[in-house]
C-alpha positions in Angstrom: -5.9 21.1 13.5 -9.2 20.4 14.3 -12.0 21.8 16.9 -12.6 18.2 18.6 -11.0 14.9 18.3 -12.7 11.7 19.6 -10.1 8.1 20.1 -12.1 5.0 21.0 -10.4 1.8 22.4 -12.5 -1.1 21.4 -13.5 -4.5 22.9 -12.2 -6.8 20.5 -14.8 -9.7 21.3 -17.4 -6.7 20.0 -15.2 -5.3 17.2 -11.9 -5.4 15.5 -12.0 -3.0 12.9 -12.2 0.4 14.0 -13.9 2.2 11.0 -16.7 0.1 12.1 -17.4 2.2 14.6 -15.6 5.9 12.9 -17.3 5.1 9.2 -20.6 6.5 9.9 -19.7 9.3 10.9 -17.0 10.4 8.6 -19.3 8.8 5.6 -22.5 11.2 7.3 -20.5 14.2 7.6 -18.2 17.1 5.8 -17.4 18.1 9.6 -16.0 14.5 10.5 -12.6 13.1 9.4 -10.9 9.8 10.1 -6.8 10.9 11.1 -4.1 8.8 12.0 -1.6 9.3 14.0 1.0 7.0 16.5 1.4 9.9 19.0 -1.4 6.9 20.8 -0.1 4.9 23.6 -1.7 1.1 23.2 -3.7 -0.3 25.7 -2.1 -2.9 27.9 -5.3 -5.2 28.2 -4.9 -8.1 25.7 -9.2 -7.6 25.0 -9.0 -4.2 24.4 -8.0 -2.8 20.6 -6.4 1.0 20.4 -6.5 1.7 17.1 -4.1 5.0 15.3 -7.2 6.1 13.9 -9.2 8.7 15.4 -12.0 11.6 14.5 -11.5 14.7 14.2 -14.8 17.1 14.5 -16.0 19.9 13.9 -18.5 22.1 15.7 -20.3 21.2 19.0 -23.3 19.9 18.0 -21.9 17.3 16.3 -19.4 16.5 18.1 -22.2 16.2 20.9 -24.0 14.0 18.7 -21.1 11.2 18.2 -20.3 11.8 22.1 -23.4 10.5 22.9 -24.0 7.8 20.3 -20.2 6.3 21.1 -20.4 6.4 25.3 -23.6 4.6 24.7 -22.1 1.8 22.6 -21.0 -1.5 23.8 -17.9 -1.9 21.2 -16.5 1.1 23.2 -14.4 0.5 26.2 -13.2 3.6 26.9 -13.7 7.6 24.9 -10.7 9.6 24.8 -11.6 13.4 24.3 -8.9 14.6 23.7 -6.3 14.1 21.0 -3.3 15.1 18.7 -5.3 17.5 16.6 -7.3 19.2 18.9 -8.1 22.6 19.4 -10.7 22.6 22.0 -11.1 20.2 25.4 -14.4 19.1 25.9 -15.2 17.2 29.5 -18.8 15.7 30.5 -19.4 17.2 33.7 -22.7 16.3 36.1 -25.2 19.2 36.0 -24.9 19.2 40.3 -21.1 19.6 39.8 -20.6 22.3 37.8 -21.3 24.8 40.5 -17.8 24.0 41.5 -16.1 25.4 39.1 -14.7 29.0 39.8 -14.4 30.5 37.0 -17.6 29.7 34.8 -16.6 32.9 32.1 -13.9 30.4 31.2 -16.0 28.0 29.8 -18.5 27.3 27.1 -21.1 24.7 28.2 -23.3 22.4 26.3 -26.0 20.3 28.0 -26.5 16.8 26.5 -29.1 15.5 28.9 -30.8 16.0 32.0 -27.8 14.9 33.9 -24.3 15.9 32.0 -22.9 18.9 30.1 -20.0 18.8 28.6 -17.9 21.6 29.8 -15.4 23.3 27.2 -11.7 24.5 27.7 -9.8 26.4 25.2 -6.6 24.8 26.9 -5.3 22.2 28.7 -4.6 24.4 31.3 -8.1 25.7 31.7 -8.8 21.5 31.3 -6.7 20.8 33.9 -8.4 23.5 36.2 -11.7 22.3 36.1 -10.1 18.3 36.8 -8.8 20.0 40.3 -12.5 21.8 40.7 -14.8 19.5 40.3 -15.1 16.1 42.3 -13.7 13.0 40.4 -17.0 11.1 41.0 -18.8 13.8 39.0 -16.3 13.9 35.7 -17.0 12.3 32.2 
């Protein structure tokens, strides 16, 4: 198991192999792993690759650090923050939103700008809770 797991699905006209995008940061880090796993449901878009590999992190900051770098880069169609291994459920929540959410105790936070923090759940349950809190228009 691992703290944090980040899947990508890629634009193949940007990039077909996926440790393209994953190498860095497993090559950078003792805190990043490449996994595999076929517990991932393929994308139905002919454009868009989902590959079995995905990352596996440890600890917030960097995990924060590869959030940001990956929903800022064009190969990247879509981030999926959660995953097989996971221990932890992270969600990008707008700063004005998270007012909304009952229970903040439940919670660790971590700002990543001006704008978003990502909001963490020790559960799915407690994920789920803060999907029915907080306005769709102000999640991830």
């Amino acid at each position: 198991m691992a703290e944090f797991n980040l899947h990508v699905r890629i634009d193949k006209n940007e990039e077909t192999d996926p440790m393209a995008v994953y190498g860095p940061y497993a090559d950078d880090s003792e805190d990043v792993t490449v996994e595999e796993t076929d517990e991932i449901d393929a994308d139905s878009d002919s454009d868009v690759l989902t590959p079995t590999e995905f990352l596996e992190v440890e600890g917030i900051e960097t995990f924060a650090d590869i959030y940001t770098d990956l929903v800022d880069d064009p190969r990247v169609v879509h981030l999926s923050l959660r995953g097989p291994t996971a221990e932890r459920f992270p969600i990008p929540v707008q700063h004005h939103a998270l007012q909304q959410i009952g229970d903040p105790t439940l919670y660790e936070f971590h700002a990543l700008d001006g704008q978003v923090t990502l909001v963490i759940a020790e559960s799915e349950l407690e994920l789920n809770q803060v999907h029915q809190e907080v306005p769709d228009g102000a999640l991830g």
